[in-house]
CHARMM internal coordinates of N, CA and C (Angstrom, degrees):
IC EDIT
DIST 1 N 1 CA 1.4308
DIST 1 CA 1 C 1.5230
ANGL 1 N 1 CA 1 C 109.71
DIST 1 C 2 N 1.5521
ANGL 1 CA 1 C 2 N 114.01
DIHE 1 N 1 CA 1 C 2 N 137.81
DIST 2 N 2 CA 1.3125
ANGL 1 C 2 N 2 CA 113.78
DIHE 1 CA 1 C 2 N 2 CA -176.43
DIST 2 CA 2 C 1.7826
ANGL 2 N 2 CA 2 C 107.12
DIHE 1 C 2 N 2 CA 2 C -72.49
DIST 2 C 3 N 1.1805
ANGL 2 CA 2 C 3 N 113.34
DIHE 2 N 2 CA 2 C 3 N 154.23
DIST 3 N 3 CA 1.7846
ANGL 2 C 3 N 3 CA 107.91
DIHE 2 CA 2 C 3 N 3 CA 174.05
DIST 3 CA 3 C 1.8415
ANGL 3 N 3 CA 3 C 90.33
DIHE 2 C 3 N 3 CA 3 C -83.72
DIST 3 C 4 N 1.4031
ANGL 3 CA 3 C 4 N 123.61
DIHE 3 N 3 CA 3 C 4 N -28.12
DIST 4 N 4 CA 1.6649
ANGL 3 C 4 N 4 CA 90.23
DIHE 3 CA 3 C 4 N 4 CA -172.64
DIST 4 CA 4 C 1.8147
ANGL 4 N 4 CA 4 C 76.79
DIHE 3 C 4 N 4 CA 4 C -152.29
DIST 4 C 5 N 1.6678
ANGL 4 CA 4 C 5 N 87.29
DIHE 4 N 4 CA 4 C 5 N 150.00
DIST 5 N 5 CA 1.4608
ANGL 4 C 5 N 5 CA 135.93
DIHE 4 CA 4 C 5 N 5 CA -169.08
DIST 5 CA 5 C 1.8059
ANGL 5 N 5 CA 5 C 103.48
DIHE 4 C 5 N 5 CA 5 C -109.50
DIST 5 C 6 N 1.5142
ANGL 5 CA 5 C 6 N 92.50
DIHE 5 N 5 CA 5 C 6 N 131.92
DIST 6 N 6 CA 1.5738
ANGL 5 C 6 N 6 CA 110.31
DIHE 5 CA 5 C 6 N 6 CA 171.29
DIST 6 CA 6 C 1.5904
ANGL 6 N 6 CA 6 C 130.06
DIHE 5 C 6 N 6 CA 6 C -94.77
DIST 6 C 7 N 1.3714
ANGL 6 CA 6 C 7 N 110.74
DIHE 6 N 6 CA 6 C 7 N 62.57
DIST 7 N 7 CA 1.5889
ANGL 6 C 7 N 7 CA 115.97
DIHE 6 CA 6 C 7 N 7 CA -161.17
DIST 7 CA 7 C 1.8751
ANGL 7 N 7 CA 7 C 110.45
DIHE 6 C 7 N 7 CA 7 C -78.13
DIST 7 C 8 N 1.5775
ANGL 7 CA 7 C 8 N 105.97
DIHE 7 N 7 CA 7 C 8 N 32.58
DIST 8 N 8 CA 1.8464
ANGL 7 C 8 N 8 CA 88.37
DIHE 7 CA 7 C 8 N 8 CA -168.98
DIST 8 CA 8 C 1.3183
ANGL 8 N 8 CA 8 C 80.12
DIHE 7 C 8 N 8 CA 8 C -85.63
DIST 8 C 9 N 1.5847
ANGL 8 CA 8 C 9 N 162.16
DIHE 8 N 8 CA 8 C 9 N -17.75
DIST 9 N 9 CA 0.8827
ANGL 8 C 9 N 9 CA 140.79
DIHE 8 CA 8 C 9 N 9 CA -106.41
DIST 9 CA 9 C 2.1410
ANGL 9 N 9 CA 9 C 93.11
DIHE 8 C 9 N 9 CA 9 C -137.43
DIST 9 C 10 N 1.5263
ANGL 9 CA 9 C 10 N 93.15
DIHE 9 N 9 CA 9 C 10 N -8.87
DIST 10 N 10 CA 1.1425
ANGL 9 C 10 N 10 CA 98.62
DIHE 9 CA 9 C 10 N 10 CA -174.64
DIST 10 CA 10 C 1.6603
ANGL 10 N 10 CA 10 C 148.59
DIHE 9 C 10 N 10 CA 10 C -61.54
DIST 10 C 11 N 0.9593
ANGL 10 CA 10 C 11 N 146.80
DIHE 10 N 10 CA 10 C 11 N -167.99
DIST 11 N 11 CA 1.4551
ANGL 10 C 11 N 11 CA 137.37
DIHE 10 CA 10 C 11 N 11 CA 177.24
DIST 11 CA 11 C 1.6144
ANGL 11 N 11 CA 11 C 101.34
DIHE 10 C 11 N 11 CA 11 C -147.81
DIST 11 C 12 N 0.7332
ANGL 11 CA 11 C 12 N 71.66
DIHE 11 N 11 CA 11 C 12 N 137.07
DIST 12 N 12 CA 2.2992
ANGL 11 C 12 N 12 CA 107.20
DIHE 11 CA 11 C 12 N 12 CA 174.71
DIST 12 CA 12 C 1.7532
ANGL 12 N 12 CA 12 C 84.56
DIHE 11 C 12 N 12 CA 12 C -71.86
DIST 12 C 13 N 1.4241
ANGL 12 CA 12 C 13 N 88.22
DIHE 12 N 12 CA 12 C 13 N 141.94
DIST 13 N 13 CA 1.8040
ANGL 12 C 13 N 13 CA 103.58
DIHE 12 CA 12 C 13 N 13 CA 154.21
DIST 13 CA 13 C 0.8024
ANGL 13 N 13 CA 13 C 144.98
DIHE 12 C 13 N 13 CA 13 C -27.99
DIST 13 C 14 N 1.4178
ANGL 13 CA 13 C 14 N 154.13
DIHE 13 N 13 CA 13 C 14 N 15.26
DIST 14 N 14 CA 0.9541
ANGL 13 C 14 N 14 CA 143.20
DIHE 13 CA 13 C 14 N 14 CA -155.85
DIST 14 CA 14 C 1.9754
ANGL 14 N 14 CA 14 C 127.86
DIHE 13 C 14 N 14 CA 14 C 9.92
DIST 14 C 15 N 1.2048
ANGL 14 CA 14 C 15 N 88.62
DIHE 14 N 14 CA 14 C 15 N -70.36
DIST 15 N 15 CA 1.6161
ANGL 14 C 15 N 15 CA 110.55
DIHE 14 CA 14 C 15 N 15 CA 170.67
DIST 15 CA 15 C 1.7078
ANGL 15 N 15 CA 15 C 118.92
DIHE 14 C 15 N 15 CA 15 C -68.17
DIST 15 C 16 N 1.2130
ANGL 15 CA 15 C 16 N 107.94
DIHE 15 N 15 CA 15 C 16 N -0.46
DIST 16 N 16 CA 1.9341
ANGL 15 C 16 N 16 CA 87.75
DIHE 15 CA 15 C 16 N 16 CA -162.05
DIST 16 CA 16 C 1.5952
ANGL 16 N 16 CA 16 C 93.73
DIHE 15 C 16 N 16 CA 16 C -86.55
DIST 16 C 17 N 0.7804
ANGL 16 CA 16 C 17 N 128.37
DIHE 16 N 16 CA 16 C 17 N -8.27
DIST 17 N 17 CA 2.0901
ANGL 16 C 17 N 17 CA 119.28
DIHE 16 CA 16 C 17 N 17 CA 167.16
DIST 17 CA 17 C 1.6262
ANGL 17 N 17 CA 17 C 109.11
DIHE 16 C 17 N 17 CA 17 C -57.67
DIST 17 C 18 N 1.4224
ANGL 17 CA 17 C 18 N 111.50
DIHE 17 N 17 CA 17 C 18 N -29.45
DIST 18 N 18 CA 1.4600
ANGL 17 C 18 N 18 CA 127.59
DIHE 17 CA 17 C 18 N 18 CA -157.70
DIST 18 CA 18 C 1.4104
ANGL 18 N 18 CA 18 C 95.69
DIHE 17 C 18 N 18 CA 18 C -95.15
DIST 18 C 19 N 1.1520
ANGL 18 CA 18 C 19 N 139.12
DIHE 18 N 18 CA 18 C 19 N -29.62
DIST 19 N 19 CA 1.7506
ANGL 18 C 19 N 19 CA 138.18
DIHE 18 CA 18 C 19 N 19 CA -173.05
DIST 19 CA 19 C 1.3979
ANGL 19 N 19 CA 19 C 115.82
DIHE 18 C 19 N 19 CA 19 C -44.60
DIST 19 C 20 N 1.3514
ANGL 19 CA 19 C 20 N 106.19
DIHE 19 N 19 CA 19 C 20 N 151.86
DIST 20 N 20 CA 1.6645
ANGL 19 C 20 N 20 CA 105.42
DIHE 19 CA 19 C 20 N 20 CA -177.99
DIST 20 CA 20 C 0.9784
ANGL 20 N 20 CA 20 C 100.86
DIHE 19 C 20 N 20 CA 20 C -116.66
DIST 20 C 21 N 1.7272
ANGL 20 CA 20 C 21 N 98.26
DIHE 20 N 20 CA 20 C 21 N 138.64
DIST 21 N 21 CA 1.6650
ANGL 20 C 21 N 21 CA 100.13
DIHE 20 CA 20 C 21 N 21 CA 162.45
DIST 21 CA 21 C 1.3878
ANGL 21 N 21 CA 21 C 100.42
DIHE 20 C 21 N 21 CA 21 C -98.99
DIST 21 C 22 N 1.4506
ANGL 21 CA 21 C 22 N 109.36
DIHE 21 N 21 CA 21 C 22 N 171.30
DIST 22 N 22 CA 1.2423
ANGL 21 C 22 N 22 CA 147.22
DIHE 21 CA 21 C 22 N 22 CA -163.40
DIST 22 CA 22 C 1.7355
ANGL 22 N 22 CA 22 C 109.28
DIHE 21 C 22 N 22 CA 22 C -117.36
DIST 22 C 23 N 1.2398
ANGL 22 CA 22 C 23 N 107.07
DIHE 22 N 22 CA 22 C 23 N 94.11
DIST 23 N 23 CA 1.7604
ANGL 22 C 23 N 23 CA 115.43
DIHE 22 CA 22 C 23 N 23 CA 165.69
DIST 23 CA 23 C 1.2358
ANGL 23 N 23 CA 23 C 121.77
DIHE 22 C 23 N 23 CA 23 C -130.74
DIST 23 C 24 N 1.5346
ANGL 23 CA 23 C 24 N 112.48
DIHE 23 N 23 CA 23 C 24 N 155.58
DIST 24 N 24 CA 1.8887
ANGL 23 C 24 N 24 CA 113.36
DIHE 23 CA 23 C 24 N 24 CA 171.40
DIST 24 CA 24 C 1.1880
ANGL 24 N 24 CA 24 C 87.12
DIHE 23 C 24 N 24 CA 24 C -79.70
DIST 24 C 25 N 1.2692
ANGL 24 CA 24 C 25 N 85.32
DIHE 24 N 24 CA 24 C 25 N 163.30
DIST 25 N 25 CA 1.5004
ANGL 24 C 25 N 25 CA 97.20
DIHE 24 CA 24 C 25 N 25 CA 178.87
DIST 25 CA 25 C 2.0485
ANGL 25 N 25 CA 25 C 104.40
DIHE 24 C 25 N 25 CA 25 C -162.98
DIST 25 C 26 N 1.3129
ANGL 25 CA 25 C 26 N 132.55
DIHE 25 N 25 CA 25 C 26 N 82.68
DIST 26 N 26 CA 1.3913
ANGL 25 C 26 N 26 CA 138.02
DIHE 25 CA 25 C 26 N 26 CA -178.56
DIST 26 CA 26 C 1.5915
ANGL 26 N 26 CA 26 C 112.56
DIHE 25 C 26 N 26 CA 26 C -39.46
DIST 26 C 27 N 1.0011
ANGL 26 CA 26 C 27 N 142.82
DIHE 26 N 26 CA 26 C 27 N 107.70
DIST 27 N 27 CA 1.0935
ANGL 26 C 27 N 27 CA 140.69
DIHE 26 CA 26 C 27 N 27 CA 137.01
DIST 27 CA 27 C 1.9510
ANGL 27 N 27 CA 27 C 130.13
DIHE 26 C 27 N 27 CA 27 C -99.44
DIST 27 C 28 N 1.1377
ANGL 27 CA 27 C 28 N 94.07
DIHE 27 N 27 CA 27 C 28 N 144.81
DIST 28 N 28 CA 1.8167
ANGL 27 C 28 N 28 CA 111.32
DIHE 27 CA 27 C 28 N 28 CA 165.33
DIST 28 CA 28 C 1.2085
ANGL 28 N 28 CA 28 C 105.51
DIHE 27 C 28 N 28 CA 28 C -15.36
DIST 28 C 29 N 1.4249
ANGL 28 CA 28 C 29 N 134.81
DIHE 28 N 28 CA 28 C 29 N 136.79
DIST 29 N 29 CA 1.2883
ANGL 28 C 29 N 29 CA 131.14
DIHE 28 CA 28 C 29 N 29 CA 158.82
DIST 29 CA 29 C 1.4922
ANGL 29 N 29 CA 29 C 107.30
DIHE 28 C 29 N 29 CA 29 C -59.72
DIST 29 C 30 N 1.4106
ANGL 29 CA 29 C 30 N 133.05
DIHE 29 N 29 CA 29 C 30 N -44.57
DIST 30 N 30 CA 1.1406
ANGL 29 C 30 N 30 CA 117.29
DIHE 29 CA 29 C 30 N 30 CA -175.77
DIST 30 CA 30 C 1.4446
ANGL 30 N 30 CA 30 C 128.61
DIHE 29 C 30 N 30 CA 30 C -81.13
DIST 30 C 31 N 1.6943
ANGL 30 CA 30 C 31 N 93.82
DIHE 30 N 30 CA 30 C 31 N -15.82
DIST 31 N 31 CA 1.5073
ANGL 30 C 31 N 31 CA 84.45
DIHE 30 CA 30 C 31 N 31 CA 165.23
DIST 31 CA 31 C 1.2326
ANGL 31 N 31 CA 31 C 118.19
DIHE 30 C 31 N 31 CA 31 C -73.33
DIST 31 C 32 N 1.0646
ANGL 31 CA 31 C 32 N 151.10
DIHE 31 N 31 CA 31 C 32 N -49.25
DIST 32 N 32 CA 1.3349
ANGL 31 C 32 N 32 CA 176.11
DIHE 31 CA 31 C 32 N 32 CA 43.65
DIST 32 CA 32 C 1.9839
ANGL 32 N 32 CA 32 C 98.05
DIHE 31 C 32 N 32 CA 32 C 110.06
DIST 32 C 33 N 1.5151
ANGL 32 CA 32 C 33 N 94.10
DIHE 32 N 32 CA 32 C 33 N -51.48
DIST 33 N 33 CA 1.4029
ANGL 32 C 33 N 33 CA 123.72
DIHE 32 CA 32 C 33 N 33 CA -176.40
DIST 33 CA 33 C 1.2343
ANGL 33 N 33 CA 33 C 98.17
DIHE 32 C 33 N 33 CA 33 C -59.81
DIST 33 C 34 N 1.3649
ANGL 33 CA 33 C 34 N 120.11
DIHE 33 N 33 CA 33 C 34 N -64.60
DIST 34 N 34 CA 1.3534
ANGL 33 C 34 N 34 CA 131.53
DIHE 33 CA 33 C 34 N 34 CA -161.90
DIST 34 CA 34 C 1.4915
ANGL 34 N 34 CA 34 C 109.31
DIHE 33 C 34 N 34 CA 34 C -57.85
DIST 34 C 35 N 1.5406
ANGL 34 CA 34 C 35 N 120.09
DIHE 34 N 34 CA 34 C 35 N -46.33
DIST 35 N 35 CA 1.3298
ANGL 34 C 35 N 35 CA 113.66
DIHE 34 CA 34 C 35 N 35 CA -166.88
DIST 35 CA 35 C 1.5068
ANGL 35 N 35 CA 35 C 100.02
DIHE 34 C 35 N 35 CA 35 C -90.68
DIST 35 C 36 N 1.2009
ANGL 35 CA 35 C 36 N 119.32
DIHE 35 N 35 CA 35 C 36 N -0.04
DIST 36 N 36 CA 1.5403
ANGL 35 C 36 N 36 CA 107.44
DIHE 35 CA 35 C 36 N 36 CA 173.75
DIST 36 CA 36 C 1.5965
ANGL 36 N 36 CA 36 C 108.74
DIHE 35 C 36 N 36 CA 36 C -86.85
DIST 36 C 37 N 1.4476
ANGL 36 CA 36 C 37 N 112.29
DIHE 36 N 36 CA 36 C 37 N -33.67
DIST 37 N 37 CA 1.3783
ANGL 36 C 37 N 37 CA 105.65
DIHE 36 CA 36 C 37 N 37 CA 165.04
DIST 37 CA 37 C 1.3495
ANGL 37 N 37 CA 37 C 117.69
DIHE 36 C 37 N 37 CA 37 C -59.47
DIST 37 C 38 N 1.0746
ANGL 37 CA 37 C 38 N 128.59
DIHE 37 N 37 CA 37 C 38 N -45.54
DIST 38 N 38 CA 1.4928
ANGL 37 C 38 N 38 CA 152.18
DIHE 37 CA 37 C 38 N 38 CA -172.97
DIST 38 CA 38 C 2.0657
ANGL 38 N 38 CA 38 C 106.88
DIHE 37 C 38 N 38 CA 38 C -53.67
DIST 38 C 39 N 1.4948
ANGL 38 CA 38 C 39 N 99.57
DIHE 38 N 38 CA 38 C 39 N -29.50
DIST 39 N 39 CA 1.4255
ANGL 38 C 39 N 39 CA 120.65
DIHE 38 CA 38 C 39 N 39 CA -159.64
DIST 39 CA 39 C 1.3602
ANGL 39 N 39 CA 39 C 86.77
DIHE 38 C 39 N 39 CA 39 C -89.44
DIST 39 C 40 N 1.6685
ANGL 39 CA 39 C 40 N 131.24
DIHE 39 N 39 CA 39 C 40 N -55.82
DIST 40 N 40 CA 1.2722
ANGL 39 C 40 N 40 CA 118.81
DIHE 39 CA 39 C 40 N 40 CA -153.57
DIST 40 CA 40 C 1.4997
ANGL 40 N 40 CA 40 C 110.97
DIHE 39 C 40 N 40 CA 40 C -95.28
DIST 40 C 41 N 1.3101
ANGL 40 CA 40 C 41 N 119.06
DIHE 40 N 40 CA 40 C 41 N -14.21
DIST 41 N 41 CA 1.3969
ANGL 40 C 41 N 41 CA 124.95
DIHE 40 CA 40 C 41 N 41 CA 146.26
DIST 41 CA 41 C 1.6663
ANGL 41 N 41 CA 41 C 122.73
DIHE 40 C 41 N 41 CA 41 C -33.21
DIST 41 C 42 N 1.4296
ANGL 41 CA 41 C 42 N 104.79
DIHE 41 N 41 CA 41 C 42 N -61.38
DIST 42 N 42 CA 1.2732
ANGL 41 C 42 N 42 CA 104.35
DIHE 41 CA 41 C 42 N 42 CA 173.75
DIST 42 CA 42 C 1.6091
ANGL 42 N 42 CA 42 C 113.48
DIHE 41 C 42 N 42 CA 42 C -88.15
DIST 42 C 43 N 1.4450
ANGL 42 CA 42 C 43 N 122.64
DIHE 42 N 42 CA 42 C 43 N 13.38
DIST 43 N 43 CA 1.6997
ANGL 42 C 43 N 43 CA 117.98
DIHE 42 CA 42 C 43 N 43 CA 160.13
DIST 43 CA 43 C 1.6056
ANGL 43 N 43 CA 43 C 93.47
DIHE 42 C 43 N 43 CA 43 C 82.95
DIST 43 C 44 N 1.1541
ANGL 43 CA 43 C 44 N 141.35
DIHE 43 N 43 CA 43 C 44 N 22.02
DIST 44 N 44 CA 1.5877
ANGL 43 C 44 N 44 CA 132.47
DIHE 43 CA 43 C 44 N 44 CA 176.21
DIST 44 CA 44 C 1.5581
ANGL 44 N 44 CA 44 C 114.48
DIHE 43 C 44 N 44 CA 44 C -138.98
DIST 44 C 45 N 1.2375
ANGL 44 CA 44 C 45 N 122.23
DIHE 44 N 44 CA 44 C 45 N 146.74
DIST 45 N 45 CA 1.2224
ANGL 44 C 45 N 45 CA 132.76
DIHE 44 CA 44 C 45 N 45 CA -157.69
DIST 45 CA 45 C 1.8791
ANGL 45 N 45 CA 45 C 106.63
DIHE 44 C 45 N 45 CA 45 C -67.66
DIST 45 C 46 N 1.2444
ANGL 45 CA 45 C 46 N 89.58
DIHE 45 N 45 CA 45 C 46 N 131.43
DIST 46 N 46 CA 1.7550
ANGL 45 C 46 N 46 CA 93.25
DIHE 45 CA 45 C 46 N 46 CA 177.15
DIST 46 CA 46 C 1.8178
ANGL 46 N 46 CA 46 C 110.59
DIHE 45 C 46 N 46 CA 46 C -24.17
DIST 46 C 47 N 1.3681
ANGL 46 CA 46 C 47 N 117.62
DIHE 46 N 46 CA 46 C 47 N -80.48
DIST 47 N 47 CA 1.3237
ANGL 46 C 47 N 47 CA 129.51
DIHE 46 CA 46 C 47 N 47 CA -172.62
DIST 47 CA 47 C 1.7139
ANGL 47 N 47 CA 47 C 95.02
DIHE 46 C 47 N 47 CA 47 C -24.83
DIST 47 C 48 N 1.5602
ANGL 47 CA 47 C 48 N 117.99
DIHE 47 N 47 CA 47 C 48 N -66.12
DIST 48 N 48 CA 1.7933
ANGL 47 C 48 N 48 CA 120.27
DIHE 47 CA 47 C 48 N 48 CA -138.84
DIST 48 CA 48 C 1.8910
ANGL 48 N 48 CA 48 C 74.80
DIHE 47 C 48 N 48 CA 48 C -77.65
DIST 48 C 49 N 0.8752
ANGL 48 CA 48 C 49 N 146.54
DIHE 48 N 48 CA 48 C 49 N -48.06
DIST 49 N 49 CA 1.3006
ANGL 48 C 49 N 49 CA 141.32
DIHE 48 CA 48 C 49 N 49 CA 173.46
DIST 49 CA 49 C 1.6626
ANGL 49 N 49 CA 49 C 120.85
DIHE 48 C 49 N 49 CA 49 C -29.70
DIST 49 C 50 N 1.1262
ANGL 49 CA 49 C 50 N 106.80
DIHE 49 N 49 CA 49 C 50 N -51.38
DIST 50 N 50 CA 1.4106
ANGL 49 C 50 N 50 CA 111.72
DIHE 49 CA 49 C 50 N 50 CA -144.28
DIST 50 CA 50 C 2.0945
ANGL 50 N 50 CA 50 C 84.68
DIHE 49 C 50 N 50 CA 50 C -107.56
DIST 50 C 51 N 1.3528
ANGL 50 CA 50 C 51 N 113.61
DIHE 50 N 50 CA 50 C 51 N -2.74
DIST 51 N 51 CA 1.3385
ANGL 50 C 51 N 51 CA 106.89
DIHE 50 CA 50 C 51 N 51 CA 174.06
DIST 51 CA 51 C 1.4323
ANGL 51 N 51 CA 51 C 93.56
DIHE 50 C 51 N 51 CA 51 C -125.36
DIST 51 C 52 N 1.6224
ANGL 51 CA 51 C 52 N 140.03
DIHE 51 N 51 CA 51 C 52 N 5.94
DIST 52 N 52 CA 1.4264
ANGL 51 C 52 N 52 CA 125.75
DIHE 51 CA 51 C 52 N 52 CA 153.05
DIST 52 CA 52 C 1.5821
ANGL 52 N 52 CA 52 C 103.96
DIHE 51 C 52 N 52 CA 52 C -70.49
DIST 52 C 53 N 1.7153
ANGL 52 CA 52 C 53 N 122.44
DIHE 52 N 52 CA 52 C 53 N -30.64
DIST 53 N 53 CA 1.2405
ANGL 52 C 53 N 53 CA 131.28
DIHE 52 CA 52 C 53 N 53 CA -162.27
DIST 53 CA 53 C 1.3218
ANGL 53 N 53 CA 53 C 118.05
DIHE 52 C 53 N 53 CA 53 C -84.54
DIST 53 C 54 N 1.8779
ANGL 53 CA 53 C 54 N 124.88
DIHE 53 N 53 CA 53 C 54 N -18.30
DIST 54 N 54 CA 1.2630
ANGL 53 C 54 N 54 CA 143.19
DIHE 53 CA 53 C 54 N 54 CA -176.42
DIST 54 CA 54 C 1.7026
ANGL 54 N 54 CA 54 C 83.67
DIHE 53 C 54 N 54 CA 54 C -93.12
DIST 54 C 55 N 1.3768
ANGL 54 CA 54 C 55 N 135.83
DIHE 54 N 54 CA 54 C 55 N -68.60
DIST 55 N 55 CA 1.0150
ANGL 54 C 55 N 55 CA 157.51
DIHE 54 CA 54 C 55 N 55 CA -143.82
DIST 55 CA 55 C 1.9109
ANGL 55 N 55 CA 55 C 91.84
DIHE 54 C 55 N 55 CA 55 C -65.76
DIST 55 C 56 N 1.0026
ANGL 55 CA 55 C 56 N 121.53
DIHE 55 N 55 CA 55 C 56 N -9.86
DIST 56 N 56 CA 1.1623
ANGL 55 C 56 N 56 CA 129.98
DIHE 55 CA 55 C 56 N 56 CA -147.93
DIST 56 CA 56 C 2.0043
ANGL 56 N 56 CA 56 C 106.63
DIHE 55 C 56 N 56 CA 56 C -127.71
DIST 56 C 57 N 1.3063
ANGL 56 CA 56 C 57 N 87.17
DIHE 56 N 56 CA 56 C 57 N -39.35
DIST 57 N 57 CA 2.0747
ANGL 56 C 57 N 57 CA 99.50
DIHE 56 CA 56 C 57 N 57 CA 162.04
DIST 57 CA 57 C 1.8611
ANGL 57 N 57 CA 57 C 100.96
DIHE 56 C 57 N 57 CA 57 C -84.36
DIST 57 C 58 N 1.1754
ANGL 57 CA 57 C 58 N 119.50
DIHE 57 N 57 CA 57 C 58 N -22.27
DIST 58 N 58 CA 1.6397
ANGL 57 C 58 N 58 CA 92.76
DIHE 57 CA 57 C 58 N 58 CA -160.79
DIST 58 CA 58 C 1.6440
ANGL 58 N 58 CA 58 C 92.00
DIHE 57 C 58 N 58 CA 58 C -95.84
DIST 58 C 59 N 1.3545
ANGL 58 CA 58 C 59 N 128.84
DIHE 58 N 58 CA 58 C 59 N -16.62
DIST 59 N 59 CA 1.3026
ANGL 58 C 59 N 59 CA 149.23
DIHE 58 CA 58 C 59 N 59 CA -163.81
DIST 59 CA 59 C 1.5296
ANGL 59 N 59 CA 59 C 86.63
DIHE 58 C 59 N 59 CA 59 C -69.92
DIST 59 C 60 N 1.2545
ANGL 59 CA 59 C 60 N 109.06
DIHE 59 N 59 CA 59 C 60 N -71.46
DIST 60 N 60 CA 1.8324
ANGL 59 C 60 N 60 CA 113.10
DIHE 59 CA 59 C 60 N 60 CA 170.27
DIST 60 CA 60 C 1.0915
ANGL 60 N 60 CA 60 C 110.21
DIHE 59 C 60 N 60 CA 60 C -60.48
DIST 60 C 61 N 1.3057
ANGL 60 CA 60 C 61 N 161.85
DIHE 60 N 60 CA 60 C 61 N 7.77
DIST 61 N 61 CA 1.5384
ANGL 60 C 61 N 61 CA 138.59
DIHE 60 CA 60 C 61 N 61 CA -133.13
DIST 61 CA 61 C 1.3857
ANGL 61 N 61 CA 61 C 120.79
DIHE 60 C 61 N 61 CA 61 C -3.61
DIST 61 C 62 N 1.9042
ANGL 61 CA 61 C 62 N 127.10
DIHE 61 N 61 CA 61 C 62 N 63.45
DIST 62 N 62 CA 0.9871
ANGL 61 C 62 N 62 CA 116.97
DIHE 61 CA 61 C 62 N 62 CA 166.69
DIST 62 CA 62 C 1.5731
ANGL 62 N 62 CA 62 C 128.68
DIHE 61 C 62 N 62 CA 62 C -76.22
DIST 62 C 63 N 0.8373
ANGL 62 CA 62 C 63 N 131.20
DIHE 62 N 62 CA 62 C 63 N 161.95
DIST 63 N 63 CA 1.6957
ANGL 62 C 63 N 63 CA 132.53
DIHE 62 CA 62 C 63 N 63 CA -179.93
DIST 63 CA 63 C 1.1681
ANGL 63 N 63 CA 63 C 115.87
DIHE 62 C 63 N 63 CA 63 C -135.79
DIST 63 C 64 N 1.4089
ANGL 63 CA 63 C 64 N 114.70
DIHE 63 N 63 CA 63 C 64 N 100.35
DIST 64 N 64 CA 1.6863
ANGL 63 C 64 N 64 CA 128.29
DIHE 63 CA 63 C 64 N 64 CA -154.83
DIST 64 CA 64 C 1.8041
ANGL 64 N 64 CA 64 C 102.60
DIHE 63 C 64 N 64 CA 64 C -53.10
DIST 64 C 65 N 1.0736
ANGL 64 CA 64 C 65 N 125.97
DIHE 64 N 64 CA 64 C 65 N -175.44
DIST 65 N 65 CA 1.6463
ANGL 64 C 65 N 65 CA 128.50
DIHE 64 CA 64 C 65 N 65 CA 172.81
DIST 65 CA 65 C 1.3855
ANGL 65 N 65 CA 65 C 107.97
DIHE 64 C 65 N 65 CA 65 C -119.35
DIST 65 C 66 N 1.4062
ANGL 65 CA 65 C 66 N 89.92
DIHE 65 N 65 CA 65 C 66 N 96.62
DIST 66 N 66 CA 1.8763
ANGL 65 C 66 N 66 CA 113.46
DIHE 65 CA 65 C 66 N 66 CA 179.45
DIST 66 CA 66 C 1.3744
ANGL 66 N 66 CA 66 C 102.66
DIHE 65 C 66 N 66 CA 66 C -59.12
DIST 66 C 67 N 1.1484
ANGL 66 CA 66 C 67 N 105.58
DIHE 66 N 66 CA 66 C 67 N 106.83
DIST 67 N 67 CA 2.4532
ANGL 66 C 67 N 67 CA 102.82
DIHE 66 CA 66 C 67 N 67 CA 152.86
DIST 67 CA 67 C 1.6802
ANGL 67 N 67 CA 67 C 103.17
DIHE 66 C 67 N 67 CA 67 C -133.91
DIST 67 C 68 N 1.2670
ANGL 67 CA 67 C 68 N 91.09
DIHE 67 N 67 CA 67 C 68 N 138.15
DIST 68 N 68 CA 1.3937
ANGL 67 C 68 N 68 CA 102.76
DIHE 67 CA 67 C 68 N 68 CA -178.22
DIST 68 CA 68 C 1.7652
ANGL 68 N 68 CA 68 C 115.76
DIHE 67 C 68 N 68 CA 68 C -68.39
DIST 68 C 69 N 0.9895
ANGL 68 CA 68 C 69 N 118.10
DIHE 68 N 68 CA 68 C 69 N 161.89
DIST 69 N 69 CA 1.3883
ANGL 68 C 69 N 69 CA 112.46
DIHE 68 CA 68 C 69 N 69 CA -163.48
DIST 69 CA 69 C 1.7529
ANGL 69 N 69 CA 69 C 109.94
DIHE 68 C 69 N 69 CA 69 C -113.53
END
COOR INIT
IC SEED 1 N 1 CA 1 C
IC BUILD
């Protein structure tokens, strides 16, 4: 192992804008339901679904229609 490294020459990530974080996050059983049906319809795992589908309102800036329940 070298004691010292030549990084002027280096490159940034490509990918680190793209990284996922990792949160709980509670939802509705039925919602929950819904996008898992929704997930295997289209052949892809609940999670990449349900954050192509968030990923997909903020892309538009949609703003769901809040009513209290």
């Amino acid at each position: 192992m070298k004691t010292e490294y030549d990084f002027s020459h280096a490159v940034g990530n490509p990918y680190a804008q793209r990284l996922h974080r990792q949160i709980t996050l509670n939802l509705d059983a039925d919602v929950w339901a819904y996008f898992q049906q929704q997930a295997e319809l289209a052949s892809i795992p609940c999670q990449d679904y349900l954050n192509w589908c968030l990923a997909d309102c903020a892309e538009r800036r949609q703003t769901p229609a809040l009513s209290a329940k």
